[in-house]
N, C-alpha and C positions, 0 to 999 in steps of 0.2 A: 584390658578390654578396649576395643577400635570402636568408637561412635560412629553411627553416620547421620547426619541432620538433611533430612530432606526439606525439599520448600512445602511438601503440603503431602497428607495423609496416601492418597494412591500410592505417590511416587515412593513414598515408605515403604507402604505393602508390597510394593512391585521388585524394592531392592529385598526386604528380608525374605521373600520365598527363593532367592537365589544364594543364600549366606548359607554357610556351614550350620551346625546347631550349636555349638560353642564360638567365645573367641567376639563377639560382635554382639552389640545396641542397636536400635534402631528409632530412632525420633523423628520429629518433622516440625517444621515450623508451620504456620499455614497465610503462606505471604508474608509480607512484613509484619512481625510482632513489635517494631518497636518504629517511633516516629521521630521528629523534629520537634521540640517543645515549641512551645506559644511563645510570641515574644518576651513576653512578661516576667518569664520565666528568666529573663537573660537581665531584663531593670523593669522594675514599678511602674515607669513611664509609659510604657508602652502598653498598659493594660488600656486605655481608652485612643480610642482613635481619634488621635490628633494629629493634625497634618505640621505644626508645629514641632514635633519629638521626631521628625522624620530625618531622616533616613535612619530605617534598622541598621546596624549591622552588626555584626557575631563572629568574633576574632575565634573560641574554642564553642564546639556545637553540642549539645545536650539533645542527648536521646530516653524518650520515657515511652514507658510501654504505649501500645495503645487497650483502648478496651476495647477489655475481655482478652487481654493476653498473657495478665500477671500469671494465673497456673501456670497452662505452656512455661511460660520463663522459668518459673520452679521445678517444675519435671527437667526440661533441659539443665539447669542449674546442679540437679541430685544426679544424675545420671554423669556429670562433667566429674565429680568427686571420683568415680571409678575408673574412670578414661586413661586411659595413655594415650592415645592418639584417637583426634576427631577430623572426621573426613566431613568436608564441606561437597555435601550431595544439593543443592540449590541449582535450578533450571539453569541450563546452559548460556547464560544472555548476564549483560551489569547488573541488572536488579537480583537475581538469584545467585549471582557471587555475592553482592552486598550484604544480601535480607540476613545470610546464615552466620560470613564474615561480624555483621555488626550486632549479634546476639554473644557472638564467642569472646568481642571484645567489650562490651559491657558486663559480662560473668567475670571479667578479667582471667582467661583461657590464654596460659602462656606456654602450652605444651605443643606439642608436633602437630602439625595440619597440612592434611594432605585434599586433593579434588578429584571427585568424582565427575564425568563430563558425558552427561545421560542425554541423548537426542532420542531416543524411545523408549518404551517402559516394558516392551514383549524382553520374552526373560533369554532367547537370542543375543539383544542387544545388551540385556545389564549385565550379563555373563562376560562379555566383551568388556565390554564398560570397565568391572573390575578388574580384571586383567592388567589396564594401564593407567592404575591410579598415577596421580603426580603430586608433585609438592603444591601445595596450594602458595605458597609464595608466589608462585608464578603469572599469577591471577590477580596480584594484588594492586597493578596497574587498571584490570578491568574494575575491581572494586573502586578503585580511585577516581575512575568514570563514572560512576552512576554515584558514588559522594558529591562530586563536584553536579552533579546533573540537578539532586537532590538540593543542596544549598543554592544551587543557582534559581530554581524555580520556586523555591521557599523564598530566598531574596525580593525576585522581583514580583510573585503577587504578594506579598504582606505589606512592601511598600505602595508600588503601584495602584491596588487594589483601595489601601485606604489614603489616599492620596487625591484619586480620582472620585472616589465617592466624596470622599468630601468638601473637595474644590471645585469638580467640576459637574454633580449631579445634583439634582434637585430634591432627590430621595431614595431613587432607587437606587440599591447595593450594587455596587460592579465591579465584577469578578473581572481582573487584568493576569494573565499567562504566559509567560515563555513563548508556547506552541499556541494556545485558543486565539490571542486575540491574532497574531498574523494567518492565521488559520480564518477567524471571524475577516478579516479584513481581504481574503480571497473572494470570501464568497460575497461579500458587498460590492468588490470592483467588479465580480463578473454579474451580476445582477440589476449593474447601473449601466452597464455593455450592452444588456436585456434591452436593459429601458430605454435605452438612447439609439437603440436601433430603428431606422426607418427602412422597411422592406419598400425595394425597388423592383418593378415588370422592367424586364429584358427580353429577347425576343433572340432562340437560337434557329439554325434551320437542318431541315431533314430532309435526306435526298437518295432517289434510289437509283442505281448506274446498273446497265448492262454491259456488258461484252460483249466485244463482237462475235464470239463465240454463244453466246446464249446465258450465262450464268449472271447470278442478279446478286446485288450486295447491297444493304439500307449504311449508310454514313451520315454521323451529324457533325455542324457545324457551329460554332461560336465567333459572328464578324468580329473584328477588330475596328475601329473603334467598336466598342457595345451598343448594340443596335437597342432604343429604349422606344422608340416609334413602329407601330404596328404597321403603318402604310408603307415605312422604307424596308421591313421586311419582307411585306407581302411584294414590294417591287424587286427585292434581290432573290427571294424564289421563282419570280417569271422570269428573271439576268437567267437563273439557273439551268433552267429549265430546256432540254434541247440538247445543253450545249455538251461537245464533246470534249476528253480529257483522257488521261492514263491513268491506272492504276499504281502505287506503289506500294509494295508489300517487303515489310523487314520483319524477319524472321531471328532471333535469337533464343539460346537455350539458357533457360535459368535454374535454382534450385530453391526448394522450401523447405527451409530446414526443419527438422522434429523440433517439436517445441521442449522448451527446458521443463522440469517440475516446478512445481507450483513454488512462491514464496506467497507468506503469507496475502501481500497485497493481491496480487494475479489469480489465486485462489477467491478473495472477497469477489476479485468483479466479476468472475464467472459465476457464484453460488448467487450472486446479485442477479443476473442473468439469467440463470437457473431456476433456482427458486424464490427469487424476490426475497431473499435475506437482508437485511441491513447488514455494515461492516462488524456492528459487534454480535449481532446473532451468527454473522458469520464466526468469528475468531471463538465464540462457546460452543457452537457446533465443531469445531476441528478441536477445540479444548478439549472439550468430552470425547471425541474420536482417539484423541493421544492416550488420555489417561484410561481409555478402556483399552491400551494396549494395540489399538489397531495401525494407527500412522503413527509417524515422527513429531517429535517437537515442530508445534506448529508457530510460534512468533518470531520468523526466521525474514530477512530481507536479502536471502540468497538463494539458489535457483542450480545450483551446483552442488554434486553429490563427493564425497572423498575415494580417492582412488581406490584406494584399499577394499571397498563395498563393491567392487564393480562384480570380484566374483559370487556374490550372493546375489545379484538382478537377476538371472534367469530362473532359480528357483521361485523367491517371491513372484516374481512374475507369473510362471507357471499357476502358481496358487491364484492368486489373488483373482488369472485368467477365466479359472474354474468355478469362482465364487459370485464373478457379476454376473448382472443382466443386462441386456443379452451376454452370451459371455462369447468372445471372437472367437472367429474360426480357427482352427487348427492350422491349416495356414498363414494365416499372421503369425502365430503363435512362433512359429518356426523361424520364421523372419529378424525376430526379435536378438539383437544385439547387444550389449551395453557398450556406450560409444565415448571416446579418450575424451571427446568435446565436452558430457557431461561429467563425467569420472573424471575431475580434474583438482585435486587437495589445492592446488595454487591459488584456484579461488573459494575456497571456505575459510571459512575466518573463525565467528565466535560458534556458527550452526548451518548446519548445511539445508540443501531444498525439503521439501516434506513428501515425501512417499511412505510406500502403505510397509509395514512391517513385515509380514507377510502371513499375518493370523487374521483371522476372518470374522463377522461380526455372527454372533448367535443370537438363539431366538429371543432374547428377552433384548437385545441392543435397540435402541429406540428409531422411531424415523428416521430423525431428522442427521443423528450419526451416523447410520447408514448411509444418509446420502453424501452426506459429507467424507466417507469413507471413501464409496465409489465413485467421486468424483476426480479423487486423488490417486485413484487405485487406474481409471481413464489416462488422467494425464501422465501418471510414469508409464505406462503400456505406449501410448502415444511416443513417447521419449526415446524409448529401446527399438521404436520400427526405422524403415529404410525415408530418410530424407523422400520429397515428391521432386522428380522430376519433369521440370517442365518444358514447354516449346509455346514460345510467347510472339504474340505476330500482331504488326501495327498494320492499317490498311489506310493509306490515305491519297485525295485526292483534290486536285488546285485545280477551280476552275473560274475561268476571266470573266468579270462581270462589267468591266468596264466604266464604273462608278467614279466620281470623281477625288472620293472620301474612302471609299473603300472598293480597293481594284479587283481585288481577286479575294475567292472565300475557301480557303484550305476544310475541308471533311477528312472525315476521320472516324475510326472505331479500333478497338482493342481485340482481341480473341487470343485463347490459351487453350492446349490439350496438353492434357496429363497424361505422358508416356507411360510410369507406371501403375497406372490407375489400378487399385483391389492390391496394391501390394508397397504403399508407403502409411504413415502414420493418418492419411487422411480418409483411410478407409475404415478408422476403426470411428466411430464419429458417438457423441453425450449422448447414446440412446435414452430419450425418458427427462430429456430437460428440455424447457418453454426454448429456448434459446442457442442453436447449434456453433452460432461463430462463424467467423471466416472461413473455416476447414469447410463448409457445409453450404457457402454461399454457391447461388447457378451461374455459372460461367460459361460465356459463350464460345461454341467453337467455329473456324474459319471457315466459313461457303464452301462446300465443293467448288472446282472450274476458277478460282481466282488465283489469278499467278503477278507478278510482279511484271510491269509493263504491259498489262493488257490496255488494249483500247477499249474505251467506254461512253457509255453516252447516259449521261442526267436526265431516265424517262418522267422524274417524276421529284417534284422540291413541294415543301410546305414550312411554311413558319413555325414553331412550336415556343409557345408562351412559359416564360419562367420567371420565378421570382426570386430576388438572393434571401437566404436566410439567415438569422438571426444566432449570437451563440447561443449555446444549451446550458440551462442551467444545471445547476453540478448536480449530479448523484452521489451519493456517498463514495464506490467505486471512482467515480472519475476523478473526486475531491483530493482522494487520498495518493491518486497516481499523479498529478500535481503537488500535494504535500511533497514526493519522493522527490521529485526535481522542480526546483522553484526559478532557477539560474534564471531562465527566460522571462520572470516576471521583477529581476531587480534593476535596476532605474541607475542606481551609483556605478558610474562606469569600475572602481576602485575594488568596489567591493563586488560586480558581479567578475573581475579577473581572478580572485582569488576564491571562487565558486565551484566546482565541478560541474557536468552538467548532471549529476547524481545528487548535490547535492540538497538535503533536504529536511523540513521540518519534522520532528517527532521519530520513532520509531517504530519498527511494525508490532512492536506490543503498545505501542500509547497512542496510535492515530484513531483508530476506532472508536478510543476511550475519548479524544478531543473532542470529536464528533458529538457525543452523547452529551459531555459537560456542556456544548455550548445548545443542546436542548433544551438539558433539564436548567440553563440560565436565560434560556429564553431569550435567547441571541438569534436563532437560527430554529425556523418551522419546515417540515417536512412536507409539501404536499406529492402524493403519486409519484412518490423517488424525485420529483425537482427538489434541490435544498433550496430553500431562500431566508435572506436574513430579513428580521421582524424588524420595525419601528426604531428600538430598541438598540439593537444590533448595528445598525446605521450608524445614530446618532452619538454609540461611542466610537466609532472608527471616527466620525467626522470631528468627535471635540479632546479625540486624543492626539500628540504628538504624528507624526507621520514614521517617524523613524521607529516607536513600539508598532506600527502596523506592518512593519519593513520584514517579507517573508527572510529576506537574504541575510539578515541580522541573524534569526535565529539558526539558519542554516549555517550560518559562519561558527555560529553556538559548537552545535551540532557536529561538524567536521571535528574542530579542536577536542570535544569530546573525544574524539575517535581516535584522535592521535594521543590524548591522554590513554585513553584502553591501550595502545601500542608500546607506552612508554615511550612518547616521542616529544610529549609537551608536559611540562610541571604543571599539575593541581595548584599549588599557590599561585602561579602568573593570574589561571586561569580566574580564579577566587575574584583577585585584583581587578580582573577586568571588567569582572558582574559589580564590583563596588563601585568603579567609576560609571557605567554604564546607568547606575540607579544614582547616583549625584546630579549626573549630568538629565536625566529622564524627570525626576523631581524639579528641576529648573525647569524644565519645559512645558510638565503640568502648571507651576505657578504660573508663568507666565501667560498660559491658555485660558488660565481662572483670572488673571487683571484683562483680559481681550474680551474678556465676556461668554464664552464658550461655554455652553449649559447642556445636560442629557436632560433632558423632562419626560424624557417617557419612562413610561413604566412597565417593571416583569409582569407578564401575563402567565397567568397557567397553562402549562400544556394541556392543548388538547389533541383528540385519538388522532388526529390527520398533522398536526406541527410538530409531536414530541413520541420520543421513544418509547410511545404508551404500548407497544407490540414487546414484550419482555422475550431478550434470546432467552433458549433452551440451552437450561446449565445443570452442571450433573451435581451431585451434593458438595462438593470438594475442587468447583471451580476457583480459581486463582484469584485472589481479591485483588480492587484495581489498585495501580500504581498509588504509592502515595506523593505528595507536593502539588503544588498548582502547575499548571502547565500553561 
């Protein structure tokens, strides 16, 4: 008999309606059944937190069920008795190689194992699917990422965590992360950027030119030096004024390309956008959409489809064409391609982008799935159309003011026309969302009667008042597209060279989950989508080391994971490097605790407008979150 262990009950159901009626099990884990024991488990000492017995560490790792998992484990365990071979069916990503891998190796399961590598659950795909099982050996590097990932962050908050509670706070518990606190310590620098901002009046000007032919054109201008005096502007618009000048006009052809499919991040900030989801009612709405068979594995941070699928795009498409609202014209429909740029296997890796399956949601499918469906069913339609062509023209015009500080004041305006307008990817546009995007913004096009070298004359200048503004505080969307690439915010010349500019904190299954922890710990309150961090949140970025707040640290993390999933770096180096990391991070707390460095503030409770108190919409047999501290 051939097992197959799925990560969680759908995904079960969805394999055994494609299995023969003989010959085959079918089981399911439901997310991790098994955890990291408590310290204590490892020595006596460590049952009370003392900063004293510190630093952990844990030469061989003990795994114990969690509760409510011991049945599971039993059923699993009775069902291994009959096995000859067990297929590791576990979500496509290091945690769902792990979860299934590390049940088989605590049964002690020493027989044949092979992987099943499920991106959808429509019985299309699992039919494929089983077709090219493989040896799970093969996998066993990506297992060895999410171990090491797993020890790493079990490491640094059990130390950390009671380290700083107890040297450097005054009572409140604080939770220290891998990912939260350089995560926590984004949204404090950008929130002290807020505060440290002083909005400044600057003064640009606006001027309307004729031709000598009759044709009018409005151009603005920005002096050089920055004009901050209302009187030196109103006197460079009467300079203006009169005077005559030429026209110059550059004309060049550009292209916009079809956007790629969604990966999970680009999907939140549009559903953000959309329907004012948070990141994680986003990620259970595409959750629920997967496991009802409708889209693809959704915690994917790639945006590229495998070559192989390209001949099934026009079908699905066809479908899925049929099933929205509005649903696009017949001609687009036509138009529709699948193009070598996204059908490209070189760049998928562990899961490729998220498109719809090609089965359609029915009448009992909920809202919020639905929407969540069609919004992914939009952007791969969007993907299969014709690139926009465009013809992009700059209008500008120097005219002498004769000023001592500032001679001459350059105008200028932008304008664009869409050649193929009604027949590239930007005609098909989110009908039915708050929020349309770029595709949908009003773009000017160039005056009749203006041509390159005309003469002109400035009948008309006025000052127009402006203010610089301030940054934006983060949205969950914007938070997390900054999680992705942090390179630009690392300070260590050293360490931002060996950075990518991709490179980044967390994963597209645990960013959302960050998010959330550092609510429900009362780090970080939510008002009207601004994130901001609380009192609290502050004053441990301010009384911890700088290098735990160092985004690039964990990113450096983060990369070498990835070369471990490659089999490019040893797990033990890696091990090594979290032990010195937490010696050396322990020193530096003590040393913050003889300096005097104190948190005194206190966790407050969430409330409806600071904290996650909006619960996403999760289907019975949602994914439970990752487990370890992050």
């Amino acid at each position: 008999m051939k097992l197959i262990i799925a990560e969680k009950p759908s995904v079960a159901r969805a394999i055994q309606d494609c299995l023969p009626a003989t010959g085959y099990a079918v089981t399911n884990c439901f997310g991790h059944l098994l955890e990291l024991a408590q310290p204590h488990a490892y020595d006596p000492k460590w049952e009370k937190w003392d900063p004293a017995t510190l630093p952990i560490k844990v030469v061989n790792w003990k795994l114990v069920p969690k509760d409510g998992a011991k049945e599971q484990i039993k059923k699993i365990a009775a069902l291994l008795k009959s096995a000859t071979v067990v297929i590791n069916a576990g979500d496509p990503d290091r945690e769902g190689q792990l979860l299934v891998d590390e049940v088989l190796e605590h049964l002690g399961w020493r027989g044949p194992t092979q992987r099943l590598m499920l991106n959808a659950t429509d019985p299309a795909s699992v039919k494929k699917a089983l077709a090219k099982i493989e040896d799970n050996a093969k996998y066993h590097p990506v297992r060895d990422a999410a171990a090491c990932r797993q020890g790493a962050d079990w490491l640094i908050g059990m130390n950390m965590s009671r380290a700083v509670t107890k040297l450097l706070s005054d009572g409140a518990l604080v939770s220290i992360g891998r990912v939260q606190t350089p995560t926590l310590a984004m949204i404090v620098r950008r929130q002290r950027e807020i505060d440290a901002f002083r909005s400044e009046t600057f003064y640009k000007l606006r001027a309307t030119f004729r031709t000598d032919a009759g044709a009018t054109i409005d151009l603005m201008a920005e002096p050089q030096p920055r004009v901050l005096d209302e009187k030196i502007a109103q006197a460079l618009a009467t300079a203006v004024k009169s005077k005559r000048t030429s026209l110059a006009v550059e004309t060049a052809a550009a292209v916009r390309r079809a956007p790629l499919p969604y990966d999970l991040s680009s999907f939140q900030k549009d559903a953000e956008a959309a329907f004012g989801w948070t990141a994680a009612q986003s990620l259970a709405n595409l959750q629920a959409s997967y496991e009802a068979k409708l889209t693809s594995y959704p915690r994917t941070d790639c945006r590229y489809l495998p070559s192989e699928q390209a001949g099934d795009a026009l079908r699905i498409a066809k479908v899925v064409a049929s099933a929205i609202n509005p649903a696009p014209a017949p001609a687009l429909i036509d138009l529709m391609r699948p193009s070598s740029r996204i059908y490209d296997s070189k760049k998928v890796e562990e899961h490729h982008g998220v498109i719809p399956t090609g089965m359609v949601p029915g009448s009992t499918t909920s809202d919020v799935v639905r929407k969540a469906w069609q919004l992914v069913c939009l952007q791969f339609l969007r993907s299969l159309l014709p690139d926009s062509k465009v013809e992009e023209s700059r209008v500008s015009a120097v005219v002498d003011v004769g000023g001592r500080t500032i001679k001459s004041v350059e105008f200028s305006a932008n304008y664009e026309r869409l050649l193929n307008a009604g027949a590239s990817w930007e005609a098909l546009s989110r009908s039915g969302t708050r929020e349309d995007g770029d595709a949908e913004k009003q773009v000017r096009t160039l005056p009749p009667g203006i041509d390159d070298g005309d003469a002109a004359m400035a009948i008309a200048c006025e000052q127009v008042q402006a203010k610089t503004t301030p940054p934006k505080p983060y949205t969950e969307a914007s938070l997390i597209s900054d999680m992705r690439s942090v390179a630009k915010y690392v300070q260590d010349p050293k360490l931002k060279a060996v950075l990518k500019e991709t490179s980044g904190i967390g994963t597209a299954a645990t960013q959302a989950e960050t998010i959330e922890t550092l609510k429900r710990r009362s780090f970080i309150r939510v008002d009207k989508k601004a994130i901001r961090p609380t009192e609290l949140g502050c004053q441990v970025i301010d009384s911890i080391p700088q290098e735990m707040t160092d985004p690039g640290v964990t990113a450096a993390w983060e990369d070498a994971l990835g070369m471990i999933a490659k089999g490019k770096y040893a797990p033990a180096l890696f091990m090594k490097g979290i032990d010195a990391v937490v010696e050396r991070w322990l020193g530096m707390i003590r040393s913050s605790a003889r300096d005097g460095r104190r948190i005194t503030a206190e966790a407050q409770k969430p409330t409806s407008r600071s904290s996650a108190s909006a619960k996403p919409a999760r289907s019975a047999s949602s994914k439970p979150a990752r487990r370890g501290a992050r």
